[in-house]
C-alpha positions as CSV (number, residue, x, y, z in Angstrom):
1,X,0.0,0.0,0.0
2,X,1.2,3.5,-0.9
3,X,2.1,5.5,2.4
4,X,0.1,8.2,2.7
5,X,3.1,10.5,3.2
6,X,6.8,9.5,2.8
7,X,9.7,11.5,3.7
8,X,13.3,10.0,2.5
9,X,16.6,11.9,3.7
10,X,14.8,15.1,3.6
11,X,17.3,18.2,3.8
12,X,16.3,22.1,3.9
13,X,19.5,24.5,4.3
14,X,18.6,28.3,4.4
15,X,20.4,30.5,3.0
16,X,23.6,32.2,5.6
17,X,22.9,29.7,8.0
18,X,25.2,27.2,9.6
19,X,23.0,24.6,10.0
20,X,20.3,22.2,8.5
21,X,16.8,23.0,9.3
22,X,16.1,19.5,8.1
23,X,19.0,17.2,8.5
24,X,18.4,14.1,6.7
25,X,14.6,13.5,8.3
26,X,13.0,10.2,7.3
27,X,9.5,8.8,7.9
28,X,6.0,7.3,6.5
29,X,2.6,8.0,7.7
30,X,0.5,5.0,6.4
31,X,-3.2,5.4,5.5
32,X,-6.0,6.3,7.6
33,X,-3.5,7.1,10.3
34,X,-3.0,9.7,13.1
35,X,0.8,10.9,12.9
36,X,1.7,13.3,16.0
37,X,5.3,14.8,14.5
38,X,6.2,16.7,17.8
39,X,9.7,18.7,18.5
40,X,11.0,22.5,20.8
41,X,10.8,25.5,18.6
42,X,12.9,25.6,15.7
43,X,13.0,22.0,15.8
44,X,12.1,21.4,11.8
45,X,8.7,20.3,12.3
46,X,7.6,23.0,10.7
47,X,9.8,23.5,7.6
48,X,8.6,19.9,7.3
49,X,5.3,20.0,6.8
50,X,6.4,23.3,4.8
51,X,7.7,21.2,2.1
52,X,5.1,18.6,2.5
53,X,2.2,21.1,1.9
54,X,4.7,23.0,-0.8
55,X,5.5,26.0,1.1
56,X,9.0,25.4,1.1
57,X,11.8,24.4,-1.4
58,X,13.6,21.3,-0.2
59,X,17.4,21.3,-0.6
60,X,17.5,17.8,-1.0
61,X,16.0,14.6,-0.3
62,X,12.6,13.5,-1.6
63,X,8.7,13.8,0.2
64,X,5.7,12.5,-1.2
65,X,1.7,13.1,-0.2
66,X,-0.5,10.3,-1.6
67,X,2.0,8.9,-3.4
68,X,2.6,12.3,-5.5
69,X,6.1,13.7,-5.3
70,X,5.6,17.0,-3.7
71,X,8.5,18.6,-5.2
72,X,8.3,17.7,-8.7
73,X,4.5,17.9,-9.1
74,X,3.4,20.5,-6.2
75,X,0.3,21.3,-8.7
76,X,-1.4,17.7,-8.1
77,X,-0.2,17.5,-5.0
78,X,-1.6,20.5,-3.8
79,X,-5.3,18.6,-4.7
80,X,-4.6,15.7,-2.3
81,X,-3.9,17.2,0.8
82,X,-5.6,20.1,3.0
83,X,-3.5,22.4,5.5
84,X,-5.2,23.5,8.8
85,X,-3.2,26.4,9.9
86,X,-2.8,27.6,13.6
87,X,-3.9,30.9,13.3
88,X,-7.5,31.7,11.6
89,X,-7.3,32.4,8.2
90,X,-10.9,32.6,7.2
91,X,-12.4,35.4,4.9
92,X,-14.2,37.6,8.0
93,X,-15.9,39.5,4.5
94,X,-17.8,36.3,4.2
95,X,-20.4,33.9,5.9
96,X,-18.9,30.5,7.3
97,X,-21.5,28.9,4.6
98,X,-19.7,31.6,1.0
99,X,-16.2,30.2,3.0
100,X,-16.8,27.5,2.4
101,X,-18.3,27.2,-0.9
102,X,-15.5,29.6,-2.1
103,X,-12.8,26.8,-1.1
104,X,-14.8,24.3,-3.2
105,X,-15.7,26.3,-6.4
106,X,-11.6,26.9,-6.1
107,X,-11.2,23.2,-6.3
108,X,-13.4,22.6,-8.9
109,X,-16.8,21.6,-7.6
110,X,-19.8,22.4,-9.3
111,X,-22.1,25.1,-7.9
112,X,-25.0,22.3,-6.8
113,X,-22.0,20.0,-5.4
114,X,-20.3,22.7,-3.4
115,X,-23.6,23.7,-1.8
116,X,-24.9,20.4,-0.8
117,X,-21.1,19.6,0.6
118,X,-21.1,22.8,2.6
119,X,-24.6,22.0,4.3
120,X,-23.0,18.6,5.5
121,X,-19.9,19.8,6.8
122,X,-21.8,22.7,8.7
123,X,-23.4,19.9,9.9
124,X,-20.9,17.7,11.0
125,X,-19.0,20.6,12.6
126,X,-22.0,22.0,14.8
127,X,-22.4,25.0,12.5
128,X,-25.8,24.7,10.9
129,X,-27.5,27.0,13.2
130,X,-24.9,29.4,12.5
131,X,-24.3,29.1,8.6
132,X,-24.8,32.2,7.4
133,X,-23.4,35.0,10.1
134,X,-20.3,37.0,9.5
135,X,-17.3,35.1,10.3
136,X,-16.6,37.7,12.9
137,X,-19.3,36.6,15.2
138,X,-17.7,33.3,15.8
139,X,-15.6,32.6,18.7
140,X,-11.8,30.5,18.2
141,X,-14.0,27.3,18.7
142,X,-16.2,27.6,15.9
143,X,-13.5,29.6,13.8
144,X,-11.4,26.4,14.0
145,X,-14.1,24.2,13.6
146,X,-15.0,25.8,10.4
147,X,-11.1,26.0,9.0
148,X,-11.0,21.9,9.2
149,X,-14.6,21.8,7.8
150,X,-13.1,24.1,4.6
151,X,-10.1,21.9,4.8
152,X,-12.1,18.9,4.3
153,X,-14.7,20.2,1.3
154,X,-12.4,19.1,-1.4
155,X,-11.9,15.5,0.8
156,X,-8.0,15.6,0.8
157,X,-6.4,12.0,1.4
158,X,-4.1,13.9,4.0
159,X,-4.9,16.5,6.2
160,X,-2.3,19.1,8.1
161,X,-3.6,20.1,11.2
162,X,-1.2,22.8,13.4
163,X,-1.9,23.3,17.5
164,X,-5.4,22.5,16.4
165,X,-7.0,23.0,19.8
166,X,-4.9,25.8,21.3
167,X,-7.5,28.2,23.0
168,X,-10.1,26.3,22.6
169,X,-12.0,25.4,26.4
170,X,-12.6,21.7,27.2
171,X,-15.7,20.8,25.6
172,X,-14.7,22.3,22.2
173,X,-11.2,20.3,22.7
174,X,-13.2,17.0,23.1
175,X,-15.5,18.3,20.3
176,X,-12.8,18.7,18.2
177,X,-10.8,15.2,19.2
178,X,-14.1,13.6,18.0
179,X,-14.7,15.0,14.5
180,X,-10.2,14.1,13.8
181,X,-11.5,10.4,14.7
182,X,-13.7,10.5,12.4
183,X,-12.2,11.7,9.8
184,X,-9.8,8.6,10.4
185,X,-12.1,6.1,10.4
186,X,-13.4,7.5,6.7
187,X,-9.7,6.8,5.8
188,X,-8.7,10.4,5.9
189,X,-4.8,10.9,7.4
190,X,-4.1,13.2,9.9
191,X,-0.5,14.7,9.8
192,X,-0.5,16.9,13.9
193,X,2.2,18.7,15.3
194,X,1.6,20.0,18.5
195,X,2.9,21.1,21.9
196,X,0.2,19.5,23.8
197,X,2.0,16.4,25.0
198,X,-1.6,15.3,26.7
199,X,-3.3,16.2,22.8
200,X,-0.8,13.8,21.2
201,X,-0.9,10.9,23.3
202,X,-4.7,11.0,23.3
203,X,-5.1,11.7,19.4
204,X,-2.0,9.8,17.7
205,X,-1.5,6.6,16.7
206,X,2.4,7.0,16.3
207,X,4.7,10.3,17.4
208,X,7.6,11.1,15.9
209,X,9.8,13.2,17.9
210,X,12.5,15.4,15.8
211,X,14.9,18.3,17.5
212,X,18.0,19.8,15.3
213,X,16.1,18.5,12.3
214,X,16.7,14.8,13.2
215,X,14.3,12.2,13.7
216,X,15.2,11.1,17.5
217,X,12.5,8.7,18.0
218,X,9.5,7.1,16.1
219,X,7.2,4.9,18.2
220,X,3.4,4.7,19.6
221,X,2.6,7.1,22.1
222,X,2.9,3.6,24.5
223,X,5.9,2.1,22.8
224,X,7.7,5.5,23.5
225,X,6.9,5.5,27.4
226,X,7.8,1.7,27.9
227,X,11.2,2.5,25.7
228,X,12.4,5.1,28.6
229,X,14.5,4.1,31.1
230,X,12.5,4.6,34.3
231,X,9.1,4.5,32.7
232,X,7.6,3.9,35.8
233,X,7.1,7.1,38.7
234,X,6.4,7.1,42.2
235,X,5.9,11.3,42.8
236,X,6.2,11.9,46.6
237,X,4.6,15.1,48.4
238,X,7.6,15.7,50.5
239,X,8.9,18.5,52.9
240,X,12.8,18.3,53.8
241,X,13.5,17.6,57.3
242,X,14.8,20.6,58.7
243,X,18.7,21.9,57.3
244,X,18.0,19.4,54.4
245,X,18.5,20.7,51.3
246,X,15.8,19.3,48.7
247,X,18.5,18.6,46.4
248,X,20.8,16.1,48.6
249,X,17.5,14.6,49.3
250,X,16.9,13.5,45.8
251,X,20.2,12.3,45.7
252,X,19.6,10.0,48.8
253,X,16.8,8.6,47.0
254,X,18.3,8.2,43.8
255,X,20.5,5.8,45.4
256,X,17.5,3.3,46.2
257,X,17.8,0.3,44.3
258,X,15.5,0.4,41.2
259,X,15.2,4.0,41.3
260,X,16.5,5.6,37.5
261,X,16.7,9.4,38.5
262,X,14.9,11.9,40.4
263,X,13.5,15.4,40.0
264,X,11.6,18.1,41.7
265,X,8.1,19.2,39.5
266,X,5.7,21.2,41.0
267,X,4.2,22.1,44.3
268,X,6.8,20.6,46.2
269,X,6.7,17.1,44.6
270,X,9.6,14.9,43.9
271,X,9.2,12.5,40.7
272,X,11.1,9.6,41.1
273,X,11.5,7.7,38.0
274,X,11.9,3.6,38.6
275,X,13.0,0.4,37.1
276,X,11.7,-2.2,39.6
277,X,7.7,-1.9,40.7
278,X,6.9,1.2,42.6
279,X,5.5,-0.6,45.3
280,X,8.9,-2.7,46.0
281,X,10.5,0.6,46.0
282,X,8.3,2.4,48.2
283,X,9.2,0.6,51.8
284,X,13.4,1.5,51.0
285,X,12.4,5.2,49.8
286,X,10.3,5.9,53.1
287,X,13.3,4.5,55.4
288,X,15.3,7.0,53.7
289,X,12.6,10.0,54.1
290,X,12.7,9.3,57.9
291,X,16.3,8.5,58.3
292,X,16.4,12.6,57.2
293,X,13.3,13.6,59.1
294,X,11.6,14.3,55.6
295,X,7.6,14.9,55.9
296,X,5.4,12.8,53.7
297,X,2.4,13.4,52.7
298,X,0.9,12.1,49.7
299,X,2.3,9.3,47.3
300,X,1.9,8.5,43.4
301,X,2.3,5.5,41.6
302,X,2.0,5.8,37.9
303,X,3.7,5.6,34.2
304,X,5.9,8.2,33.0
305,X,4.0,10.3,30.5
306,X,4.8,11.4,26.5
307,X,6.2,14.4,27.7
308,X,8.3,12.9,30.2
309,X,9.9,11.3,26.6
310,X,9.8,14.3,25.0
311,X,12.1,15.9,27.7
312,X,14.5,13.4,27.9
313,X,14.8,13.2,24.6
314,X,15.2,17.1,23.6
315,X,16.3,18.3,26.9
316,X,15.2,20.9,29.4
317,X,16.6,24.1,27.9
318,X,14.2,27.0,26.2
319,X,14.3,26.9,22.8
């Protein structure tokens, strides 16, 4: 079967730079599949869907959507695949429903197609009450809502979606998560980047994590959480004895057997990251906590998270 996107030693150099954006990237996205490509700022995610979606000129390499090669045919490419941007780019001149039917009659639908298509997708997207309003009136939800429903009025074989639930409250997030499912399970393929570590875990069926342009891992959301060492976490509300310093603490308990590495998160919680069960771990970690006159309060036993990956994997530095 023809991968749905295919990426082979993919290289983008700009110009007075030192460095690759794209270094050599490599990957497929098979049919009907969600594909979380995740990475910091200034990664390459981006300058790789750019040349995907034929924004940008690869220096070398080749990248192919549907089995059409991007960068020698970006005409017939451009018909098989739909871009989603972050930031709304909808014609506020126009109702949701002339958005719409303008994207179609663009792609070459017929007048009576274009408008039956529109009524559906205003449908499917919880719109139809609000069809023919000015764009202006509708809130980031909707907005977004409508850009995939656009997206999807020419029915693309792949579809680019960027941060597509940033802003949006809960119920439009979950709204939102729904109608990408679906999409999937009418064969469409969903390319997502995202910072939401929690978006791409819950949405993708593979994750591919890149950083300096470089593919660093390539794995289920699960297969990338079992793969790190110390995928298991006990997180201990702790308060240092007093004259400890929270620091030598973690140290002490780093030196439990089956403990990986610690590290203080938030509201005064240390993370200890395990190779052995947490619950074998727990009675030697406590001996240690009193041997320092450490307070404990609360205790945590779960499975290191896709962002726990992500940071091991690209570091803790800002980008």
């Amino acid at each position: 079967m023809t991968p749905a996107v295919e990426v082979r030693d993919l290289v983008k150099r700009y110009p007075k730079r030192d460095v690759n954006a794209v270094d050599g990237l490599s990957f497929t996205v098979e049919p009907g599949e969600i594909f979380g490509l995740l990475g910091p700022n200034g990664a390459g995610k981006s300058t790789t869907i750019g040349v995907l979606t034929t924004r940008v000129k690869a220096t070398a390499g080749e990248a192919r959507v549907a089995g059409v090669d991007v960068i020698r045919d970006p005409v017939a490419a451009r018909k098989l695949f739909a871009v989603v941007p972050q930031q709304t780019n909808l014609d506020r001149s126009l109702t949701p429903r002339q958005n719409l039917a303008f994207h179609a009659a663009y792609h070459g639908l017929s007048r009576t197609d274009r408008n039956a298509k529109a009524a559906a997708m205003l449908d499917e997207f919880g719109l139809a009450d609000q069809a023919d309003v000015k764009v202006d009136w509708y809130s980031g939800g909707m907005a977004q809502r409508l850009m995939i429903a656009r997206a999807m009025m020419h029915e693309p074989k792949v579809l680019f979606l960027d941060e597509p639930t940033t802003g949006l409250d809960p119920q439009s997030r979950l709204f939102m998560w729904e109608r990408v499912r679906d999409l999937r399970s009418r064969g469409v393929t969903v390319v997502l980047t995202t910072h939401d570590m929690d978006e791409a875990a819950e949405m993708a069926d593979r994750v591919g994590i890149v950083d300096h342009g470089k593919l660093l891992a390539l794995d289920t959301p699960e297969g990338l959480t079992r793969g790190l060492a110390g995928h298991l976490v006990l997180d201990l509300s702790v308060t240092p004895g007093e004259g400890d310093d929270p620091d030598k603490l973690i140290a002490a308990l780093t030196d439990v057997a089956g403990v990986e590495r610690g590290e203080a998160v938030a509201g005064g919680t240390i993370r200890l990251y395990l190779t052995s069960d947490p619950a074998t771990v727990l009675a030697p970690v406590i001996a240690v906590l009193n041997g320092r006159s450490a307070i404990l309060t609360n205790v945590h036993m779960g499975a290191a998270s896709l962002e726990d990956v992500f940071i091991e994997l690209t570091g803790r530095g800002l980008r």
